[in-house]
C-alpha positions in Angstrom: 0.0 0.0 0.0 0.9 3.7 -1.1 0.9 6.5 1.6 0.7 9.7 -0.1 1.0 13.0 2.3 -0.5 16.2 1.5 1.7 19.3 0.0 2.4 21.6 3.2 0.2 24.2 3.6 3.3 26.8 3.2 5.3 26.2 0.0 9.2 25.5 0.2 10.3 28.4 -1.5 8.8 30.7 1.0 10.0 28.9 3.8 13.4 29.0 2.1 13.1 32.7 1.7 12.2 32.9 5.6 15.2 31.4 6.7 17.5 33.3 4.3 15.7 36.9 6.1 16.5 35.4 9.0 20.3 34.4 8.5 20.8 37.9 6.7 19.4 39.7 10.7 21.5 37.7 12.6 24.4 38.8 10.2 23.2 41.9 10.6 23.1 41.3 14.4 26.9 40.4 14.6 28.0 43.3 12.4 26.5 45.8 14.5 27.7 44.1 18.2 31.2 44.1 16.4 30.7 47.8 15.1 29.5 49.0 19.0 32.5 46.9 20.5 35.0 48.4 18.5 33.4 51.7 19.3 33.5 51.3 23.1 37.0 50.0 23.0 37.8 53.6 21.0 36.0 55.2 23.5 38.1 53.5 26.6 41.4 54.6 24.5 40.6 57.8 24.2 39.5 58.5 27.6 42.6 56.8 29.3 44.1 59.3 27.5 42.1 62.1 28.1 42.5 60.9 32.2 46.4 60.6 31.2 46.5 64.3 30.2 44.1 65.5 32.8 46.9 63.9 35.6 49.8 65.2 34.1 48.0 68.9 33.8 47.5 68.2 37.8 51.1 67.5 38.7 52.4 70.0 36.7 49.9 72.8 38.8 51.1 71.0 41.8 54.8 71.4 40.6 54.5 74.8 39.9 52.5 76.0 42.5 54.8 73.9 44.9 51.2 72.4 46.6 50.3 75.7 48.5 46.6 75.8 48.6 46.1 79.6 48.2 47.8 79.4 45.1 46.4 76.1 43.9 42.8 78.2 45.0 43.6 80.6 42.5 43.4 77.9 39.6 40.1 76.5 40.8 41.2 73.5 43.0 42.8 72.8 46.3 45.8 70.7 47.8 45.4 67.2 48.4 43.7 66.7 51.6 44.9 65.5 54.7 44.7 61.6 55.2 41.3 61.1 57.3 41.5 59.3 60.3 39.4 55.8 60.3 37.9 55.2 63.8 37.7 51.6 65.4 34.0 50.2 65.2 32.0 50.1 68.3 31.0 47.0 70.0 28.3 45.2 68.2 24.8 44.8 69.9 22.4 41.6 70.6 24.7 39.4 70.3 23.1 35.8 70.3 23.8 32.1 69.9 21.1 29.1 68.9 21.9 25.4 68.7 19.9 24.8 65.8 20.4 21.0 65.7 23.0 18.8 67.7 26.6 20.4 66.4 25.0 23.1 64.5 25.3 26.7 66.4 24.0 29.9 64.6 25.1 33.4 65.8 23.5 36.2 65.4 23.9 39.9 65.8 23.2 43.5 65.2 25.8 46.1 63.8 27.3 48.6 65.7 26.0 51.7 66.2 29.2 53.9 67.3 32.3 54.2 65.7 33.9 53.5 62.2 32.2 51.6 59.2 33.0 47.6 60.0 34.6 46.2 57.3 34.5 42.1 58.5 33.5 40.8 61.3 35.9 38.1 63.3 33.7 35.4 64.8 35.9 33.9 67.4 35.5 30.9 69.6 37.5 30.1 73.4 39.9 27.2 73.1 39.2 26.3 76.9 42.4 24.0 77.0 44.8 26.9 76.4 42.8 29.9 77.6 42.9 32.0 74.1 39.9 33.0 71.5 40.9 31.9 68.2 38.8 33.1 65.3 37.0 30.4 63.8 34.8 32.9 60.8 35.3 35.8 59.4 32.1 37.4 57.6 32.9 40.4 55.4 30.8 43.1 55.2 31.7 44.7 51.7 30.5 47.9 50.4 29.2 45.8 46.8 27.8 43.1 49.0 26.2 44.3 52.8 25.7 41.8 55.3 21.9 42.0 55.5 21.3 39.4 58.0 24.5 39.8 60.4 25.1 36.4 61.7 26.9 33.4 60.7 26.2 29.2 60.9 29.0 26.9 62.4 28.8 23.1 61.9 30.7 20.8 62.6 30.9 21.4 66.6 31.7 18.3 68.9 27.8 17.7 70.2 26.9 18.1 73.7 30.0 20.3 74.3 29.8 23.8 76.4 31.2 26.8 73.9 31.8 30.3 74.6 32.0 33.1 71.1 32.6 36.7 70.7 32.0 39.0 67.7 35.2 41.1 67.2 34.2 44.3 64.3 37.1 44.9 62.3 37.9 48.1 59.7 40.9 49.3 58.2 41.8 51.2 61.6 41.9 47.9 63.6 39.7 45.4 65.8 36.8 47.1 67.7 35.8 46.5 71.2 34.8 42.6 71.4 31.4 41.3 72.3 30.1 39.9 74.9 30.4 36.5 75.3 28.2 33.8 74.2 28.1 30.5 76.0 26.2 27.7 74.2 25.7 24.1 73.8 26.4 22.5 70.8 
């Protein structure tokens, strides 16, 4: 027996011409993401150089003017500005720790509200054998990336076992006051 199947409802060469509009826009596509690529690169050139010129017109004021401000003044800009001083963080507040399940322990906390911006935050646990906090975390608390949610999940504890944690906030000027202590069982 014969099967004969209908002629498609949408002849072959229009089909064909379809798919030949459709290779000629993606060419199209490429061309111009080449053409804008090649234009941003331009533009990157030309302003490092413009930033290259704008630095070297700076020096040369400074040079000349031998960095006095009232003369810099008279140009329309200053001397460079005297290095601020960072401040420690303050100690943070509501510090807390949960045994979420058997060797689990989840601290928690809330930022400081005194002193310098806190750039990571030591989390640091008592060795009771030889008397010393050692830091066992260290959450960061970046400018792209703020901690939301201050606290931090440590597994992996000895179950059943009595431990004692601080929060130490950190910056660029130092450690802050610590915390107060935590004791919990894990």
């Amino acid at each position: 027996m014969i099967t004969v199947y209908p002629a498609p409802i949408i002849p072959v060469d229009q089909l064909q011409n379809t798919l030949n509009e459709l290779k000629s826009a993606q060419h199209q596509v490429v061309a111009i993401k080449s053409a804008a690529e090649q234009a941003v690169t331009t533009k990157n050139e030309v302003l490092k150089k413009l930033i290259g010129l704008l630095k070297s017109n700076i020096h040369y004021a400074e040079a000349v003017t031998q960095r006095e401000d009232d003369e810099l003044k008279l140009i329309g800009w200053g001397g460079r500005s005297a290095p601020r001083r960072i401040e420690l963080p303050g100690p943070i507040e509501q510090f807390q720790a949960i045994r979420t399940e058997p060797g689990t322990i989840k601290l928690t906390w809330q930022r400081p509200r005194k002193g310098g911006r806190v750039v990571a935050y030591k989390v640091q646990e008592l060795n009771r054998t030889l008397g010393v906090w050692q830091t066992v975390e260290t959450a960061l608390n970046n400018t792209a990336q703020p901690l939301r949610n201050q606290e931090v999940v440590l597994y992996y504890r000895q179950s059943g076992e009595a431990l004692a944690y601080r929060i130490v906030p950190c910056n660029q000027a130092g450690e802050g006051t610590p915390s107060n202590t935590v004791e919990v069982l894990a």
